[in-house]
C-alpha positions in Angstrom: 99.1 132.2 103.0 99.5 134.4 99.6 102.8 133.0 99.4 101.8 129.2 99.5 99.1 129.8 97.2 101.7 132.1 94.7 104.2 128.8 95.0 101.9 126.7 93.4 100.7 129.0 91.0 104.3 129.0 89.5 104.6 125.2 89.4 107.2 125.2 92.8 105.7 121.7 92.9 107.7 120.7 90.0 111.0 121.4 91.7 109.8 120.7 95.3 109.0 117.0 95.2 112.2 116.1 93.5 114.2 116.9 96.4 111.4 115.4 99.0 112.1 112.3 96.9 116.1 112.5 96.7 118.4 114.0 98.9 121.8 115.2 97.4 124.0 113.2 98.7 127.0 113.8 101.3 129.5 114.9 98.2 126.9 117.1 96.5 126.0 119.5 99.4 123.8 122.0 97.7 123.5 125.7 99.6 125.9 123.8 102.3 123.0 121.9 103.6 123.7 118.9 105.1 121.4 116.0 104.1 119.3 116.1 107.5 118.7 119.9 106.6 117.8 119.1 103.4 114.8 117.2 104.7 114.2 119.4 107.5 114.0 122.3 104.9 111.9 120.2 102.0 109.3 118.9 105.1 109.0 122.1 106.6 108.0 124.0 103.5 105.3 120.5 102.3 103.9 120.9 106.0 103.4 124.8 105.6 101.2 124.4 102.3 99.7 122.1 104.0 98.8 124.2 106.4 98.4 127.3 104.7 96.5 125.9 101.0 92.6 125.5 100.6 90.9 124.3 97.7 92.2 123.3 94.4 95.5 124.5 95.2 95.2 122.1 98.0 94.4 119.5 96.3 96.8 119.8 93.6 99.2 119.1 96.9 97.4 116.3 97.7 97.5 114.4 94.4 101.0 114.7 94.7 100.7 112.0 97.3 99.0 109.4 95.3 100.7 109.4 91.9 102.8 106.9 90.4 101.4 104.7 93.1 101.7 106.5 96.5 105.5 106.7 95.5 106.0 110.3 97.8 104.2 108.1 100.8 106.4 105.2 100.5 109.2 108.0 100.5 106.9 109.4 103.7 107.2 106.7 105.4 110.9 105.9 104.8 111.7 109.5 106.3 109.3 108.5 109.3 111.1 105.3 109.9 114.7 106.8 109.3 114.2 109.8 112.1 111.7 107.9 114.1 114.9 105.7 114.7 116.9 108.5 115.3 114.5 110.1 118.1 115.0 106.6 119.9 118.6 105.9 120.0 118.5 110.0 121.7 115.6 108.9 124.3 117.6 106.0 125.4 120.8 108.3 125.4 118.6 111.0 127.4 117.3 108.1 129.8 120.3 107.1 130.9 121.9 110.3 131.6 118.4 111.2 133.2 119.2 107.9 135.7 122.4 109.2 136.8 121.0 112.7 137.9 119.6 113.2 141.2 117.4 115.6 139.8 115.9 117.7 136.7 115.1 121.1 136.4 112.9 123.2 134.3 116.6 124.2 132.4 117.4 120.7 131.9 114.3 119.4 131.0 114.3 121.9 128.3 118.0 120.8 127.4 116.9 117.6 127.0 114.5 118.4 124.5 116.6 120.3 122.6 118.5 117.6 122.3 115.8 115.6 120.8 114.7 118.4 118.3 118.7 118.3 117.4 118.3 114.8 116.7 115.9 115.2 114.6 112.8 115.5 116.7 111.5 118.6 114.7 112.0 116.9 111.1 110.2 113.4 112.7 107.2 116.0 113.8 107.0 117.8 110.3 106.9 114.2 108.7 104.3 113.0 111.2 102.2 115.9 110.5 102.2 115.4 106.9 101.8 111.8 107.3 98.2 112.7 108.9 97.4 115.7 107.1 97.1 113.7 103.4 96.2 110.9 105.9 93.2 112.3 106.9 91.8 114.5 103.8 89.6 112.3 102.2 91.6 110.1 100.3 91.7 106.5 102.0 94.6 105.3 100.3 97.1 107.2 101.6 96.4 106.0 105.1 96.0 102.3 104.3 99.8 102.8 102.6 101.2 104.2 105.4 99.7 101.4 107.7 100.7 98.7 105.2 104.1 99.9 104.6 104.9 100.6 108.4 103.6 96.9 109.2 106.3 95.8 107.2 108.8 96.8 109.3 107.1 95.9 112.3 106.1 99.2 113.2 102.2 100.8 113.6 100.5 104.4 114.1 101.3 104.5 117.5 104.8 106.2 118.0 103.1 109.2 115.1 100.3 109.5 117.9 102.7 110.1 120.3 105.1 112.3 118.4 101.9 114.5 117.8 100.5 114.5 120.8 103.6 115.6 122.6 104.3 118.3 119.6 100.7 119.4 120.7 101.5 119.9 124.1 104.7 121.7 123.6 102.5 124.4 121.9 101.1 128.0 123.3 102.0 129.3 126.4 103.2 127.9 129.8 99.8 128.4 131.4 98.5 126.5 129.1 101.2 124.0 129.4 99.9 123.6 133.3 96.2 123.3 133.0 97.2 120.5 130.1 99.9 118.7 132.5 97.3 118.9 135.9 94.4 117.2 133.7 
């Protein structure tokens, strides 16, 4: 928590959004990362402060969102649509292979989702969570964006309730994990 709060102390803001908002591309690999890292790495370390900030250093986050016209959530929700289509084409992929097996274990079931974090399950969560965190912090507009801009493309809040709720689940121990699947 010290750490979050010491990164935005020192203005890590200031180099952090600029690689939320562009990706080097595939001939400019910086630290060897490929582009998909790159995210993975950028929305893992946004979802931490998230997570980890309170007050005005929290809110300094936050603003972040809603300057120069909600341009990080339109970038948000590009991210969201780009691995949200990602994390389908591997379901379907995962379905069918699921069809031709007589039956799934605990080991494959687990190999499956692997396969889906691979894909690019875990960056889709971090995004999602984001998405709801600024979302849901006070400030209305955020929300309204990321409604209006995933109505464009013919998409709604559904699939990021989903995303979550499974994240959720996968959470805390396997007792826990059995109470929440009887229920």
């Amino acid at each position: 928590i010290n750490c979050c709060a010491k990164f935005i102390d020192v203005y890590g803001l200031r180099s952090l959004f600029p690689c939320f908002m562009k990706t080097p591309g595939k001939k400019a690999k910086r630290g060897g990362f490929s582009e998909q890292e790159w995210v993975e790495h950028v929305t893992s370390i946004i979802s931490h402060l998230l997570r980890n900030l309170s007050g005005s250093q929290l809110q300094r986050l936050m603003n972040k969102f809603v300057e120069d016209d909600h341009l990080k959530v339109d970038r948000l929700v590009e991210l969201h649509l780009f691995y949200l289509n990602r994390a389908k084409i591997v379901d379907r992929e995962i379905m069918e292979e699921k069809s031709q097996l007589d039956q799934i274990d605990e080991e494959k079931d687990n190999e499956f989702y692997m396969k889906r974090l691979d894909a690019g399950l875990f960056t889709l969560q971090r995004l999602n969570y984001i998405m709801l965190s600024i979302g849901t912090a006070g400030i209305s507009t955020v929300l309204d964006r990321v409604r209006q801009l995933l109505n464009l493309k013919g998409e709604n809040l559904e699939p990021v309730r989903e995303i979550m709720q499974e994240y959720a689940d996968s959470l805390g121990d396997d007792k826990n994990k059995a109470k929440r699947k009887k229920s």
